[in-house]
MIMIBA-425813 format. One record per atom (N, C-alpha, C): y, x, z. Coordinates in steps of 0.02 Angstrom, whole numbers, plus 50000, padded with zeros to 5 digits. Each point is the difference from the previous one (the first is absolute). Example, Ala and Ser with C-alpha at 12.3 -4.5 7.8 and 13.67 -1.06 7.14 Angstrom:
BEGIN
497165066050390
500594995550000
500605004550000
500534998249964
500595004250003
500554996150037
// end
This chain:
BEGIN
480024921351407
500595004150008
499955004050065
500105005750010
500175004550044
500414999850044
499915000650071
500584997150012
500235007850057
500745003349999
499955005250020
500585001150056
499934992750021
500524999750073
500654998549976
500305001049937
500635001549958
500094996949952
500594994749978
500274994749958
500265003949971
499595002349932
500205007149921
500754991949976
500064995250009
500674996849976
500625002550037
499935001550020
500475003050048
500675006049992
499315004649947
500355004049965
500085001149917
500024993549974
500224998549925
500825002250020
500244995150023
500775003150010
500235006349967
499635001950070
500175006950015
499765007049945
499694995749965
499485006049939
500494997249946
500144995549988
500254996949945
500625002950015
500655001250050
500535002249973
499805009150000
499495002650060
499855005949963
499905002949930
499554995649957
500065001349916
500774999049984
500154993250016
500885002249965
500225005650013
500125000350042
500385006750040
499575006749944
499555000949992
499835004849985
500004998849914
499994993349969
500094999649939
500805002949982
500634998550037
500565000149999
500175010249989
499475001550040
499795005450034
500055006949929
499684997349957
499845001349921
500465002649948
500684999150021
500335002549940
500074993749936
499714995250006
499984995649944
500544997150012
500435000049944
500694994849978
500094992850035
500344998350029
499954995650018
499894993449941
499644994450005
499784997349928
499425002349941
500025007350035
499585001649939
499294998249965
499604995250033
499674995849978
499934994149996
500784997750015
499914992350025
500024997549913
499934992050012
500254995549946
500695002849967
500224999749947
500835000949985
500504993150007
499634995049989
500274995649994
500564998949951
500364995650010
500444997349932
500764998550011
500215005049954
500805000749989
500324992550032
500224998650027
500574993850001
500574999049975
500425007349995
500465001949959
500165002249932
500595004049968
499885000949938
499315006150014
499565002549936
499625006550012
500395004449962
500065006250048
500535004449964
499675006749965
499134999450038
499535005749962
499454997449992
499795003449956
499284996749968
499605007049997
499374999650045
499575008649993
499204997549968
499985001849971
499344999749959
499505006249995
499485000249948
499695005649988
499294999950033
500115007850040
499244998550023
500244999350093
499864996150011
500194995950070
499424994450029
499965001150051
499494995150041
500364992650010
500595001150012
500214993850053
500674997749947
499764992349980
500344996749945
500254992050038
500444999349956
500234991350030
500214995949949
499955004249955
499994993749918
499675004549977
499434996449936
499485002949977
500085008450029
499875004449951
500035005549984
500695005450075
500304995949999
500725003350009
500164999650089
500365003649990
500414999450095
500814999349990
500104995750009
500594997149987
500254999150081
500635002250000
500434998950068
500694997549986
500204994950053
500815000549989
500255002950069
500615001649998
500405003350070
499345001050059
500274994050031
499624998450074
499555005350002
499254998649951
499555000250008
499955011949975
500515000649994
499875006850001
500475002250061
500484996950032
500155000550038
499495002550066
499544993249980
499384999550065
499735005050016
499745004449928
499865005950020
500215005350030
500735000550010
500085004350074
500745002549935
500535000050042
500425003749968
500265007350058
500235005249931
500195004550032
500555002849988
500425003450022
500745002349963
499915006550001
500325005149956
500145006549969
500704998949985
500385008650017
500584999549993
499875006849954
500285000049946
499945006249938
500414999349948
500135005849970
500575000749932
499524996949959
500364999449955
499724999549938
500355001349959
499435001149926
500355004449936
500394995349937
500054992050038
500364994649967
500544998150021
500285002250073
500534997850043
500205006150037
500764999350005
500365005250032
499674999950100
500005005450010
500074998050094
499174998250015
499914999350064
499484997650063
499974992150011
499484998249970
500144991750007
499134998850037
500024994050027
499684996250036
499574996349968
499325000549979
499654994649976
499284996850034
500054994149996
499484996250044
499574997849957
499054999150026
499794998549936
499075000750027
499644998949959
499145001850008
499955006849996
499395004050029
499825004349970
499674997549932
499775005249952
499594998149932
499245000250019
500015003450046
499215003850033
499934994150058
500454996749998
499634992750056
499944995149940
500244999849957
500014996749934
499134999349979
500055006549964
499394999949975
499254999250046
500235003250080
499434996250033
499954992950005
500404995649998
500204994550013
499674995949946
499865001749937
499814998049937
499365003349997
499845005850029
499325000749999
499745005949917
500625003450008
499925004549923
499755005650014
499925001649916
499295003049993
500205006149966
500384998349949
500165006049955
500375007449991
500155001249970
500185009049999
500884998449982
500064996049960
500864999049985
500244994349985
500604998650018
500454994250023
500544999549916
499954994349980
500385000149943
500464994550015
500665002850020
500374994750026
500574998249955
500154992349996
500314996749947
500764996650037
500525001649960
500684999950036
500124991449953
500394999350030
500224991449958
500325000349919
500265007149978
500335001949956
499455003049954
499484997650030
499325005549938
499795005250010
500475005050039
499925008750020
499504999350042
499405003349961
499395001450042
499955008750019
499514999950047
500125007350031
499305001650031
499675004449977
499355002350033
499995001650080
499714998750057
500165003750059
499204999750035
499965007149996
499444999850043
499724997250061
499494998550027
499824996450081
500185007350026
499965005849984
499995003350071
500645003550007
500494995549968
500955001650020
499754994450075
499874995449978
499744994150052
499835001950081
499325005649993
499835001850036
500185007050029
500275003549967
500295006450022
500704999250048
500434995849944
500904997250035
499904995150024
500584997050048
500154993350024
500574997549945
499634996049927
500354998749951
499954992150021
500704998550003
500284993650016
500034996349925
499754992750028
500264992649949
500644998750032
500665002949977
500684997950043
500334991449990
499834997150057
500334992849988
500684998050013
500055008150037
500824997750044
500225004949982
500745001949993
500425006749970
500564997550020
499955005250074
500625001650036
500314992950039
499465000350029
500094990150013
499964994049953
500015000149973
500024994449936
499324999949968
499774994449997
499574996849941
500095001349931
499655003049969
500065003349938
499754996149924
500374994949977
500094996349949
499865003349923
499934998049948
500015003949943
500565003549985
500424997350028
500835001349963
500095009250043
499755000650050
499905006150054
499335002950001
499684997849945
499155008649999
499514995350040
500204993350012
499434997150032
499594995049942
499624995450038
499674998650044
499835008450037
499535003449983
499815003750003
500005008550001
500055005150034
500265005549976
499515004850027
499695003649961
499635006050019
500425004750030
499725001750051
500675006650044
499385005350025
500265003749974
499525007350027
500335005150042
499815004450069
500335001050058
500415009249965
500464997249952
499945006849990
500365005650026
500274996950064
500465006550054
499365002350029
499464996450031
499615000950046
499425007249962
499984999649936
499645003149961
500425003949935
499875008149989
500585001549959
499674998149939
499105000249988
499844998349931
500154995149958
500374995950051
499944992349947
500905000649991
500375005849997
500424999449964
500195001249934
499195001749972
500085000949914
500034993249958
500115000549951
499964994249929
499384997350029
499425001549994
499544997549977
500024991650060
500075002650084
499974993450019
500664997149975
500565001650006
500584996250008
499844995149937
499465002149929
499904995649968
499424995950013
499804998750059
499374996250059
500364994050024
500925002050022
500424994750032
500194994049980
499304996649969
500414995049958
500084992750048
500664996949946
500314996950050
499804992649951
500204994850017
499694993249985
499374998649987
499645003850042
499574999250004
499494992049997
499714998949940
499684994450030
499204999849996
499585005449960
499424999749976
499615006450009
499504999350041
499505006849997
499454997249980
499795004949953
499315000049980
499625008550037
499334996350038
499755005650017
499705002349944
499445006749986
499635002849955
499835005850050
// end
């Protein structure tokens, strides 16, 4: 061994939180490659399809908490289902699908009532289209458009005040299939 006046242990530390720092550094989701680990609670979505990152066979199954984890964000916007400016708290869909590790061109999302609805990944990636968990403070139950509610920013953007998304907004949400 070489020896060059200098204990190289010295600076593991210091190199080691440099890569964090610079992994953090990246733009990557927070989570976005970790383990998913396993619902503890009820699971209120189930994402399938073509996806990297699974926690029962095939599937990515989450309850509350665990989409919580992924970072919540709030949007305040009309919408074309409710009178007025309301408040909703919730995932992005685009931390979603990094989070699961998807692959595909469109999102076929399944409401608890059967109403399925085509939505492209790049509403995903173009808007900040919210999974709404909270509406207007409150936890959003079936009986109120929850578990789940697609919310798209549509004060912030005039295009998404046509039909085509407002039929994107679906609400009880419990099932995506990627493709």
């Amino acid at each position: 061994m070489v020896n060059f006046g200098f204990d190289f242990r010295k600076l593991i530390g210091p190199v080691v939180a440099a890569v964090v720092v610079a992994l953090a550094a990246t733009g990557i989701p927070r989570n976005a490659a970790a383990d998913l680990g396993q619902p503890s609670g009820k699971v209120i979505l189930t994402v399938s399809g073509k996806i990297s990152q699974t926690n029962v066979g095939d599937e990515a199954r989450f309850d509350r908490a665990m989409l919580e984890e992924i970072g919540m964000q709030t949007m305040k916007t009309s919408n074309p289902f409710e009178t007025g400016m309301h408040t909703f708290e919730g995932i992005l869909l685009n931390d979603l699908l990094q989070r699961v590790g998807a692959t595909g061109e469109t999102l076929v999302a399944y409401a608890l009532d059967g109403y399925a609805i085509e939505i492209p990944v790049s509403d995903a990636t173009t808007y900040p289209v919210l999974l709404a968990l909270i509406w207007n403070g409150r936890e959003m139950g079936v009986r109120n458009k929850g578990p789940i509610w697609v919310i798209y920013p549509i004060d912030a953007f005039e295009e998404l005040k046509d039909e085509e998304f407002s039929s994107r907004s679906i609400w009880q949400l419990e099932r995506i299939v990627v493709e």
